[in-house]
C-alpha positions in Angstrom: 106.1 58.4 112.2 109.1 56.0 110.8 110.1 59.0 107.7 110.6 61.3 110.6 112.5 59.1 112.4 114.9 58.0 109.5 114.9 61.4 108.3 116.2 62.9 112.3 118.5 60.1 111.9 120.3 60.2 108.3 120.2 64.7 109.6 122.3 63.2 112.6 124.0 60.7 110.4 125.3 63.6 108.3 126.2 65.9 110.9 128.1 63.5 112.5 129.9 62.6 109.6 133.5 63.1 110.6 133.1 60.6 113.4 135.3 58.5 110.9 138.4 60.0 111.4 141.5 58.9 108.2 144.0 57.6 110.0 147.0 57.7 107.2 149.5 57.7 109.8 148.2 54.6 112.1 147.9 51.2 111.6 144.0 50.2 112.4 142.9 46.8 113.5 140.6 44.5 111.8 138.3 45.1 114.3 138.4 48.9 113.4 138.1 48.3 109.8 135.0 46.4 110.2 133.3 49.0 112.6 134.3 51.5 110.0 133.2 49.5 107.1 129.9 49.0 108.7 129.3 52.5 109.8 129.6 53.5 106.6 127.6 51.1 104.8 124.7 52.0 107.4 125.6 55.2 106.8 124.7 54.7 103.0 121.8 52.5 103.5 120.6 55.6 105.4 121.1 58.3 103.1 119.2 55.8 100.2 116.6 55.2 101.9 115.7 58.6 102.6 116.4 59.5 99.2 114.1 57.2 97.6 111.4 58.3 100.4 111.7 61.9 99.5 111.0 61.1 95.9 108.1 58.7 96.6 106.9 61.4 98.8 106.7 63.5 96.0 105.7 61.1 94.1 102.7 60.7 96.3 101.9 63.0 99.0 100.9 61.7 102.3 98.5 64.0 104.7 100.6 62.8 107.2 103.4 64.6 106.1 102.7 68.0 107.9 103.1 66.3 111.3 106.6 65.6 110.2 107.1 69.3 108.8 110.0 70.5 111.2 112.1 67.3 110.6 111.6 67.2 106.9 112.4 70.7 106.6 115.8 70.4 108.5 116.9 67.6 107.0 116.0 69.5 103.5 118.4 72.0 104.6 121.0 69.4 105.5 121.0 68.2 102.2 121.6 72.2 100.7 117.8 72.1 99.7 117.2 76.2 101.0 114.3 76.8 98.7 110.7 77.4 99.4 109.0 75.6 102.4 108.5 72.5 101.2 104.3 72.4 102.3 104.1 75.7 100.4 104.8 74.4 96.8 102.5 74.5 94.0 102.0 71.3 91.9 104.0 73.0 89.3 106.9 73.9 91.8 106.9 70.4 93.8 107.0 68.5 90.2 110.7 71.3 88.8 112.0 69.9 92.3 112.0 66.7 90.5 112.3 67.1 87.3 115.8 66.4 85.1 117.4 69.4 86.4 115.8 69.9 89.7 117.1 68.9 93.6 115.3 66.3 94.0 115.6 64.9 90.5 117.7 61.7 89.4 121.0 63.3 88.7 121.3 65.2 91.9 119.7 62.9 94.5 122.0 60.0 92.8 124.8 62.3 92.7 124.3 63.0 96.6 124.2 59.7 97.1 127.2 58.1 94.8 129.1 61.2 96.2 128.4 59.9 99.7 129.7 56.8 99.2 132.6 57.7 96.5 134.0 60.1 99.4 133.3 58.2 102.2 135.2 55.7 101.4 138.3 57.3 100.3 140.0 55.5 97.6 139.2 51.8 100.3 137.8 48.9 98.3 136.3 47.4 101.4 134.8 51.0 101.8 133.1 51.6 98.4 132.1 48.2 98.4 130.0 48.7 102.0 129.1 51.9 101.0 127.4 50.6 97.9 126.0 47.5 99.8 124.6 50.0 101.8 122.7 51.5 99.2 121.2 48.9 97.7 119.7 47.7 101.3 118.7 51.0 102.1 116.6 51.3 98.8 115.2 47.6 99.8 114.4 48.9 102.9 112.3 51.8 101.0 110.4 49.1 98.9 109.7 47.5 102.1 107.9 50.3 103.6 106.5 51.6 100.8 104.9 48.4 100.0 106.4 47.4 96.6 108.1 48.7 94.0 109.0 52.4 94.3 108.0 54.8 91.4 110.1 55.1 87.9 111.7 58.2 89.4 113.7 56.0 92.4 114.6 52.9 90.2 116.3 55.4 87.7 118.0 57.2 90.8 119.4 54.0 92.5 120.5 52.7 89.1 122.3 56.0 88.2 123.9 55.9 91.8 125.2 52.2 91.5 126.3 53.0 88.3 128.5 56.0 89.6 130.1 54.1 92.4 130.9 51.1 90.5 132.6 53.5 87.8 134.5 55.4 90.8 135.9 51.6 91.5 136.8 50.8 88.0 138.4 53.8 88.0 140.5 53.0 90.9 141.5 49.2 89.7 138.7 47.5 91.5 136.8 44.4 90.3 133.1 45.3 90.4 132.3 41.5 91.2 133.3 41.5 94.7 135.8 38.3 94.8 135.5 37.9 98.0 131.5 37.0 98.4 
């Protein structure tokens, strides 16, 4: 199933996190700042777009989702998500996961992401930039396979994510508007 699959990828994804390594006492190429730029806007397209299938998962449970159980529960864990099994949860229990306050709710999932991105990039205007082109395609990439808009609960989260990244690159000098485009 295609979650499973993004999911086992964005768990690798995050694992493999430090394959970027900060080189403050080299000089890179152009070459390398590119691959780095792009790994980690596909980095952050990744992470989006599992976000925003989480919460439409939620949203609307699939019976499908037991076959991914395994995969869904370790990439739950991945993201510091050490609750109860996820297939075990009341109405009640799945709904706090998403509420205001709760894991899975906007200010945590777009706080995972932003935080992705914000730190990922290190201070790098090219960085933050790709990271937060990233987002937004991963998040188009959700609508895609979900078939249309996503639910209330992922436009808010995206929003608040963007939001946070293009404050972290005010804060550091940065034009929002990229000039360059």
């Amino acid at each position: 199933m295609q979650i499973s699959s993004n999911i086992s990828s964005v768990s690798a994804t995050v694992k493999n996190s430090n394959v970027i390594k900060p080189l403050y006492t080299e000089k890179i190429s152009q070459d390398e700042v590119k691959e780095i730029r792009e790994q980690l806007a596909q980095n952050s397209l990744a992470m989006a777009f599992n976000s925003a299938t989480i919460q439409s998962t939620f949203a609307s449970p699939q019976d499908s989702f037991a076959q991914d159980y395994k995969d869904f529960q370790s990439f739950l864990s991945d993201i510091g998500y050490s609750g109860k099994p996820i297939a075990e949860l009341s109405q009640e229990e799945a709904a706090e996961l998403v509420s205001e306050d709760g894991i899975f709710g906007i200010k945590q999932t777009s706080e995972r992401i932003a935080n992705f991105v914000i730190n990922g990039a290190g201070g790098d205007e090219d960085k933050l930039r790709a990271g937060r082109e990233g987002m937004l395609r991963g998040f188009a990439e959700a609508e895609k396979m979900w078939g249309g808009e996503l639910p209330e609960i992922s436009q808010q989260t995206i929003a608040k994510a963007t939001e946070m990244v293009d404050k972290a690159m005010h804060d550091l000098g940065f034009s929002i508007i990229n000039e360059e485009a």
